[in-house]
C-alpha positions as CSV (number, residue, x, y, z in Angstrom):
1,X,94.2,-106.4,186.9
2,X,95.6,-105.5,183.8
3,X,96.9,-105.9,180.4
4,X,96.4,-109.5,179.2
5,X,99.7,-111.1,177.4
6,X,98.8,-113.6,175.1
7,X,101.4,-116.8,175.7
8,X,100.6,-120.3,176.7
9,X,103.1,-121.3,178.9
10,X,101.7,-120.6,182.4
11,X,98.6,-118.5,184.1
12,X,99.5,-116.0,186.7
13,X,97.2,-114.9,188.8
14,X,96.9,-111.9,191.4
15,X,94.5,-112.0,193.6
16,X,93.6,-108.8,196.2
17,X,90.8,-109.4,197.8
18,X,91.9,-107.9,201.2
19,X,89.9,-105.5,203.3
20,X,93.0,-103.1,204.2
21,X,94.5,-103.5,200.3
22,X,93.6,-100.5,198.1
23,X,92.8,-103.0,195.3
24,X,90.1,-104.9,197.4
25,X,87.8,-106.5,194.7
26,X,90.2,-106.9,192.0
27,X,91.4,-109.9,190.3
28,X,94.5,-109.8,187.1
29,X,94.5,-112.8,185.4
30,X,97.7,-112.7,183.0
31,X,99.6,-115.6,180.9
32,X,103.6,-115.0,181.4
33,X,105.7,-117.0,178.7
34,X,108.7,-115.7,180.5
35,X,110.3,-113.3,183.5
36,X,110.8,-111.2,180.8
37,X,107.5,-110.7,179.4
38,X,106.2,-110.5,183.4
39,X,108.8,-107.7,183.9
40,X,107.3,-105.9,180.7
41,X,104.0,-106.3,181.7
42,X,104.7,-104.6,185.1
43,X,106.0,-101.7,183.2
44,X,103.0,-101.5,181.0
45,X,99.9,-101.4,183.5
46,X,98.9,-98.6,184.7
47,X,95.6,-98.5,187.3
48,X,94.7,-95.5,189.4
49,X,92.3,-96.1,192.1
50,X,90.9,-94.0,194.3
51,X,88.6,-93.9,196.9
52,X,85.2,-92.4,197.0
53,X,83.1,-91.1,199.7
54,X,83.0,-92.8,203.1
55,X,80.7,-95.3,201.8
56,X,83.9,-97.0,200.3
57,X,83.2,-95.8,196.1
58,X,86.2,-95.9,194.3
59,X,86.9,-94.8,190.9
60,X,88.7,-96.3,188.4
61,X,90.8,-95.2,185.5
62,X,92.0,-97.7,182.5
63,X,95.0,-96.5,180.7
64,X,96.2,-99.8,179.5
65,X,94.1,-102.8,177.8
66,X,93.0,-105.6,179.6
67,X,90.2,-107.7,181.2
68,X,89.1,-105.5,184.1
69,X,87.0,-107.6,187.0
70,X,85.3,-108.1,190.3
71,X,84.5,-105.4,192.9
72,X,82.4,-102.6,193.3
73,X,82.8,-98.8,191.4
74,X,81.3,-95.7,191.3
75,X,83.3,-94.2,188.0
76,X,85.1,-96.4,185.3
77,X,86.6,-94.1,183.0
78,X,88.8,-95.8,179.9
79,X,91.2,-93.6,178.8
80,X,92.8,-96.2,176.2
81,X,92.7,-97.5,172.5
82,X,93.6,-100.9,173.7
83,X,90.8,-103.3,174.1
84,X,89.2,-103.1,177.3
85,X,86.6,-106.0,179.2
86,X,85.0,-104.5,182.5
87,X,82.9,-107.5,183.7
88,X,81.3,-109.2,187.4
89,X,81.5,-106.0,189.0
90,X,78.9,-104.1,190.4
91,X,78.7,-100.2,189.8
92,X,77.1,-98.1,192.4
93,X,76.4,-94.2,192.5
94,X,74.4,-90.9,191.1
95,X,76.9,-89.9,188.3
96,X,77.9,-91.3,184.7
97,X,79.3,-95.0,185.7
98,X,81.1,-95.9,182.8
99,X,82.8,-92.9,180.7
100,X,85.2,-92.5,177.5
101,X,85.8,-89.3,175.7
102,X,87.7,-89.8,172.3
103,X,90.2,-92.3,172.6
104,X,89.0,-94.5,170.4
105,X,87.5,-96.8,172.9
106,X,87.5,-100.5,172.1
107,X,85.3,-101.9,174.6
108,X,83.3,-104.8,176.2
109,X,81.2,-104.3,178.8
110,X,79.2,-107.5,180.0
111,X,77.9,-109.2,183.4
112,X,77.8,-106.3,185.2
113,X,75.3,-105.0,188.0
114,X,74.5,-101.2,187.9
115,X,72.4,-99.4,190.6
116,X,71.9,-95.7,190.3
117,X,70.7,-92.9,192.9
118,X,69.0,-90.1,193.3
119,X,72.1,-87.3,193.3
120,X,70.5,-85.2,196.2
121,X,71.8,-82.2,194.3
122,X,69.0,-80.1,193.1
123,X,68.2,-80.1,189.1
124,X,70.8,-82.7,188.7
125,X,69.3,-86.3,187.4
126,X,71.1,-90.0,187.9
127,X,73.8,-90.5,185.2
128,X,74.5,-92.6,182.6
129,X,75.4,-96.3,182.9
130,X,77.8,-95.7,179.9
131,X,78.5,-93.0,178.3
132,X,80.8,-92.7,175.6
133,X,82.1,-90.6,172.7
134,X,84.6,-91.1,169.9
135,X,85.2,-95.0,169.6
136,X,85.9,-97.7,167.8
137,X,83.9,-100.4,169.0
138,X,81.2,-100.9,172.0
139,X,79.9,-104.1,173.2
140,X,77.8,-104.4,176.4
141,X,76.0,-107.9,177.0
142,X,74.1,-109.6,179.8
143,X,74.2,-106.3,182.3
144,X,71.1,-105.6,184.8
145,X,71.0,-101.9,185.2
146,X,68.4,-100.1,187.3
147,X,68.0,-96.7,188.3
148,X,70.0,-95.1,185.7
149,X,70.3,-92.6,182.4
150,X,70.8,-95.7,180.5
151,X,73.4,-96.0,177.4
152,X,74.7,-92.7,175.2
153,X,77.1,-93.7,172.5
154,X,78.4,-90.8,170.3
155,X,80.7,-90.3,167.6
156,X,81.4,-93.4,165.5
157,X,85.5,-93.2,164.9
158,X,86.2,-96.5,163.9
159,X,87.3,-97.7,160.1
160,X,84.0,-99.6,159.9
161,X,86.2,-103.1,159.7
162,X,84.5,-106.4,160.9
163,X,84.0,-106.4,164.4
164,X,84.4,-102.9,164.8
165,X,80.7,-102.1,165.6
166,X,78.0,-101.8,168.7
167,X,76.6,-104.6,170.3
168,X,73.7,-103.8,172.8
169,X,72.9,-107.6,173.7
170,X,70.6,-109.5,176.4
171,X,70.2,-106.7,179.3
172,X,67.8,-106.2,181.7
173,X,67.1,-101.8,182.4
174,X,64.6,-101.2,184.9
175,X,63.7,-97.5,185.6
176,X,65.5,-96.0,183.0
177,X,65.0,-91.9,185.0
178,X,65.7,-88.5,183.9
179,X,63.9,-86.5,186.9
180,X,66.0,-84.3,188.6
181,X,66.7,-84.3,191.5
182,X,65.6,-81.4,194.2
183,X,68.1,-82.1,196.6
184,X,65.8,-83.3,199.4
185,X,65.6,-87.0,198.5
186,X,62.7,-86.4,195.9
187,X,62.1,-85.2,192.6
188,X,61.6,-82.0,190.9
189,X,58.6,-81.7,188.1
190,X,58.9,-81.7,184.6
191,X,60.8,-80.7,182.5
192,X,63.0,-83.7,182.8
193,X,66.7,-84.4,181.0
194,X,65.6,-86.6,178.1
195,X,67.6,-90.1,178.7
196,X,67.1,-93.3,176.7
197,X,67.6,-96.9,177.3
198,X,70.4,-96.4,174.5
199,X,70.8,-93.5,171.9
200,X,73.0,-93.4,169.5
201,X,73.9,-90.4,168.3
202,X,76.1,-89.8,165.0
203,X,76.9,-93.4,165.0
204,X,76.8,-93.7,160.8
205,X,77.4,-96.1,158.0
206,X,78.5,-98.7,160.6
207,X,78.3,-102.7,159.7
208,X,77.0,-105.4,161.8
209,X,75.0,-102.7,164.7
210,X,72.9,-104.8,166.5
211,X,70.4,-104.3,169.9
212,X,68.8,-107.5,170.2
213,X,66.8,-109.5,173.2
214,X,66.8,-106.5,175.5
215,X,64.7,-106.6,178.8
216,X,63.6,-102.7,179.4
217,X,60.7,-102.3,181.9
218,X,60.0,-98.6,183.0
219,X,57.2,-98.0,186.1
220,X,54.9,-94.8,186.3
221,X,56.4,-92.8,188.9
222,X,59.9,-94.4,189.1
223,X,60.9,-93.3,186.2
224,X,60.9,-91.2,183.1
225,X,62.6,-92.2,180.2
226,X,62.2,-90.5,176.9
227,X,62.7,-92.8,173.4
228,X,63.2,-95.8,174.9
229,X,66.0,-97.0,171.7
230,X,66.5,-93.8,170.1
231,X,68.7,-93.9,166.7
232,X,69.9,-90.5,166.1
233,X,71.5,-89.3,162.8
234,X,72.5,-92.9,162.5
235,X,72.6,-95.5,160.3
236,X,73.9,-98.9,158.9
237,X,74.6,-100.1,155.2
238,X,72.3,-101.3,152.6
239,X,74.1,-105.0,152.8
240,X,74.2,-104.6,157.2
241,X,71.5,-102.4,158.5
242,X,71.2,-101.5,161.9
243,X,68.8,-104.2,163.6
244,X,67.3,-103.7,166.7
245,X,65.2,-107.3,166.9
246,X,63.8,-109.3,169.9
247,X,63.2,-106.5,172.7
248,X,60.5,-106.4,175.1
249,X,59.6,-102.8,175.9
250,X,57.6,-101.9,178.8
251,X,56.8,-98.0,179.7
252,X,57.8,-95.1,178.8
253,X,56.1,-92.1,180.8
254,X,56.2,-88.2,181.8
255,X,56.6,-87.8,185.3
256,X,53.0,-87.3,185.7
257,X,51.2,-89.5,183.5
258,X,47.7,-88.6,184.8
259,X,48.0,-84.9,183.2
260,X,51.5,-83.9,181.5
261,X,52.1,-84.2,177.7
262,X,55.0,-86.2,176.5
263,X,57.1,-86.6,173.3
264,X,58.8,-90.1,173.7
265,X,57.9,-93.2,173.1
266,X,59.1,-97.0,172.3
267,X,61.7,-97.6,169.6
268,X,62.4,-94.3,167.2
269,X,64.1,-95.8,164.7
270,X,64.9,-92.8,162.7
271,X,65.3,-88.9,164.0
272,X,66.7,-86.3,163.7
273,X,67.7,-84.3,159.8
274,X,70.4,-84.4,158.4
275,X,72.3,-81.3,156.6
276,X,72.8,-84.2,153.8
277,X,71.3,-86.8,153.0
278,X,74.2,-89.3,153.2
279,X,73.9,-87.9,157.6
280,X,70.4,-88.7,157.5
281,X,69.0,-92.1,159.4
282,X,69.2,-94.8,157.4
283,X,69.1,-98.5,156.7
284,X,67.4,-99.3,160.3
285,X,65.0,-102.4,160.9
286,X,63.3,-102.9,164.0
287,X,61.8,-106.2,163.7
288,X,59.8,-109.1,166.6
289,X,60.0,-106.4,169.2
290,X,57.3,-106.3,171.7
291,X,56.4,-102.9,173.0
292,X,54.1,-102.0,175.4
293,X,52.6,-98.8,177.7
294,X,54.6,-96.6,175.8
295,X,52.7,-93.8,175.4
296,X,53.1,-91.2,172.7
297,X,54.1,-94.0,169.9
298,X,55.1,-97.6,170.2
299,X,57.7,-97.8,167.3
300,X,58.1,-95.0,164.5
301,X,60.0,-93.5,161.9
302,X,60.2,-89.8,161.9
303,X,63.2,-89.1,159.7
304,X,65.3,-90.5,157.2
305,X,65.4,-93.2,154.4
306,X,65.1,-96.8,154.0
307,X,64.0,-97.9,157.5
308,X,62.2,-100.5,158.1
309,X,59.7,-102.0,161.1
310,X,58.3,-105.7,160.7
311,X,57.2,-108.5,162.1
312,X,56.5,-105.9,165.4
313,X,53.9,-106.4,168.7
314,X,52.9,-103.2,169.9
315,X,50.3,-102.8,172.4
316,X,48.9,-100.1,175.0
317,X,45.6,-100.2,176.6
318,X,46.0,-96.6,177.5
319,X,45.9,-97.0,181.3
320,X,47.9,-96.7,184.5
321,X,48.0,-99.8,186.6
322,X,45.4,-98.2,188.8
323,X,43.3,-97.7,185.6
324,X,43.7,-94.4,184.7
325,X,43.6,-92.9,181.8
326,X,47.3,-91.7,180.4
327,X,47.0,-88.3,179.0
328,X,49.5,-87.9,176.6
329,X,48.4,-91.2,174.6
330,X,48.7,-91.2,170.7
331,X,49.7,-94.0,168.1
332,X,51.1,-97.5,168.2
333,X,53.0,-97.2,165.3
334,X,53.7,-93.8,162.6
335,X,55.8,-93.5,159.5
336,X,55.7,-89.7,159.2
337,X,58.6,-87.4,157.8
338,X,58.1,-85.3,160.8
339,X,60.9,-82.7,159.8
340,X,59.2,-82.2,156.9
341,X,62.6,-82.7,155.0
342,X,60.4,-83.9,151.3
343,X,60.9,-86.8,149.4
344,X,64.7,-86.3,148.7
345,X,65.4,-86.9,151.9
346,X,62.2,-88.8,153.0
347,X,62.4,-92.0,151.3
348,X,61.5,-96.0,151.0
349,X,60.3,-96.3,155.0
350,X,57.9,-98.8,155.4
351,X,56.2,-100.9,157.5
352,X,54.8,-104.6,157.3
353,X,53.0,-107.9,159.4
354,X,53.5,-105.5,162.6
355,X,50.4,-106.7,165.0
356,X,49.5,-103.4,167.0
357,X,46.4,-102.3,169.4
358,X,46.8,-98.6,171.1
359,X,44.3,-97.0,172.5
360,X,44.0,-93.3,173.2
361,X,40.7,-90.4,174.4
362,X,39.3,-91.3,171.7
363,X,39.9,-95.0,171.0
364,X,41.7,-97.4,169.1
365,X,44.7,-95.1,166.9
366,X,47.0,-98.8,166.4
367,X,48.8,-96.9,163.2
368,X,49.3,-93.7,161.6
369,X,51.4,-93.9,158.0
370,X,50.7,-90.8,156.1
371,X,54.4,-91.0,154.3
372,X,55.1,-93.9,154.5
373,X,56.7,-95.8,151.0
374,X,54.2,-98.6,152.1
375,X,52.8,-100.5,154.9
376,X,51.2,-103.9,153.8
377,X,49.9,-107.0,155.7
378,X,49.9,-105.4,158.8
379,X,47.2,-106.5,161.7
380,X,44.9,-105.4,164.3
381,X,45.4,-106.1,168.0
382,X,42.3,-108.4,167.8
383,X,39.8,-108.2,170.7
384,X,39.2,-106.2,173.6
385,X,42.2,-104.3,175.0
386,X,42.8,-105.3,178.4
387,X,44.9,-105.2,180.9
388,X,45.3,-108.8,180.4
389,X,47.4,-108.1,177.3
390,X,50.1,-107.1,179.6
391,X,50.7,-110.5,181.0
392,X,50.2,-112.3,177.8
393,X,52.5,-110.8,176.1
394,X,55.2,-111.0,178.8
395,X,54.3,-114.7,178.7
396,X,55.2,-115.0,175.3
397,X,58.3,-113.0,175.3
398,X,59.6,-115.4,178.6
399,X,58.4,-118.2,176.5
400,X,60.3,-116.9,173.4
401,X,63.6,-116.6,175.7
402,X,63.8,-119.9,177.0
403,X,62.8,-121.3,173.4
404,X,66.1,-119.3,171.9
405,X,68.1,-120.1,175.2
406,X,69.0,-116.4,176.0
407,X,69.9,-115.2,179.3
408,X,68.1,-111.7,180.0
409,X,70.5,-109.6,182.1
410,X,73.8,-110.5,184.7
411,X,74.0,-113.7,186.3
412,X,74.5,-113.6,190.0
């Protein structure tokens, strides 16, 4: 475990999968050109491990760049510039899992297993499965996560160069939560601590951002997400727009559907005003997502300029499995400058051949596009709304996988 040296004379390999060795689960993989080069590398890596509770957690903290795999965490925290992979691992616990705080994080996450728990610690929810802040670069690829806060990336710091960007690619969430805890094994009311899927907050006039052939499935009463892709006071370039394309949405819920109001939805591709309009969301397209039960809105635009949603499948009958009505239904889709910020800051957001069928008390409400710069050739979820729906569309979206030959979440 380590810092990788490129060479190509030989592959040396460590391997500490020992009960009674404090590195049990690790494997450094390293290519030595010389004793020299090994002897330097010794000198360079620096891992602190720890252990956790008596349930065998550990902790681990990355202060040197490398390719960082196998065994089981509660807390990775990166604490380097240097580029980092974490990957076939499995992360296990009730607090933020993987964590940077302004380093300038250059990091690929990918193939890794993350359960989350109930914190037994009362008002306290389930952290995030990453969290962090200040980087230059985030990829995280073909992870199952379950049980968790989902994704929080901050702070854009990077100089914007190819490859410096976010990748949120091919994972599987189930039960993205933010009930808290009331430290008897259950679950307090709301209010709840608004968690997404994946925000990203202040992440601005970044190339090549893309969140693409995501698997996020939410149940009523196991979870309460709120924007299930939020894009915060972010934004891409006119020539490279943020695209978040080929996601299949499912749920998005208060903690009691039945009777509580609720203000988050599917995919929010713009919030949140600017104090200029250069900060504003901008230059987002959200386009062949399929989203579905998710309440308050499927996919919107609430803020900012030149967003786009396309090409979209958006779908809610307006009832719990059990067929009950959800209370706080509203719109499948809305283009609506909700901060009121006027048309300097409220600008070309539009909306076209999006298919959509929502239903709410008091019927069919598929779109609602009172500011928006246009929304042409756009369709009506034709037919009854059914539950039936629900398994069509998931039909199409395994179907549309195994046509594009993407793996949805961590192999095994």
């Amino acid at each position: 475990m380590g810092r990788v040296i490129p060479a190509t004379d030989a592959i040396l390999t460590f391997p500490t999968h020992r009960a009674d060795h404090p590195w049990t689960g690790l494997l450094l993989t390293v290519r030595i050109a010389s004793t020299f080069t090994l002897l330097a590398l010794v000198a360079l890596v620096t891992i602190s491990i720890s252990r956790g509770t008596a349930t065998g957690a550990k902790s681990l903290s990355i202060t040197r760049g490398g390719t960082y795999g196998g065994g089981e965490y509660e807390t990775i925290a990166i604490k380097t510039s240097e580029p980092v992979t974490i990957e076939n691992i499995t992360l296990r616990g009730s607090g933020d899992m993987i964590t940077s705080h302004y380093v300038h994080a250059n990091a690929t996450i990918r193939n890794v297993h993350a359960i989350g728990a109930n914190p037994n610690v009362k008002d306290r929810a389930a952290g995030r499965f990453v969290s962090i802040e200040g980087f230059d670069n985030v990829s995280i690829e073909n992870c199952t996560i379950e049980g968790t806060a989902g994704i929080y990336l901050l702070d854009y710091d990077g100089n914007r160069a190819a490859g410096n960007t976010v990748r949120i690619i091919a994972n599987r969430a189930k039960n993205i939560d933010g009930r808290k805890s009331d430290g008897a094994g259950g679950y307090l009311p709301e209010p709840a601590e608004l968690v997404q899927f994946l925000q990203l907050d202040k992440i601005r006039r970044v190339p090549g951002v893309e969140i693409a052939w995501n698997e996020v499935i939410n149940e009523p009463g196991k979870s309460r997400v709120e924007d299930v892709i939020s894009i915060y006071l972010s934004s891409g370039q006119p020539d490279s727009p943020i695209k978040i394309h080929d996601n299949f949405i499912r749920g998005a819920y208060p903690i009691n559907p039945e009777t509580e109001e609720f203000s988050g939805g599917g995919i929010m591709c713009g919030d949140g005003k600017g104090n200029r309009v250069e900060n504003a969301p901008a230059y987002i397209h959200a386009f062949g997502n399929q989203v579905l039960d998710t309440v308050n809105y499927g996919i919107a635009i609430s803020a900012g300029h030149d967003n786009q949603i396309y090409r979209n499948r958006i779908v809610s009958t307006g009832t719990l499995p059990d067929g009950k009505p959800i209370a706080a239904q509203n719109v499948g889709a809305y283009i609506w400058d909700s901060y009121k910020s006027g048309e300097a800051r409220f600008f070309n957001n539009s909306g076209q051949q999006n298919v959509s069928g929502w239903i709410n008390k008091d019927g069919r409400n598929d779109w609602w596009t009172p500011d928006a710069s246009s929304f042409d050739n756009n369709a009506h979820y034709p037919g009854a709304l059914t539950r039936e729906v629900y398994d069509q569309e998931w039909n199409r979206w395994t179907e549309k996988c195994k046509s594009a030959q993407v793996q949805i979440g961590a192999s095994q």
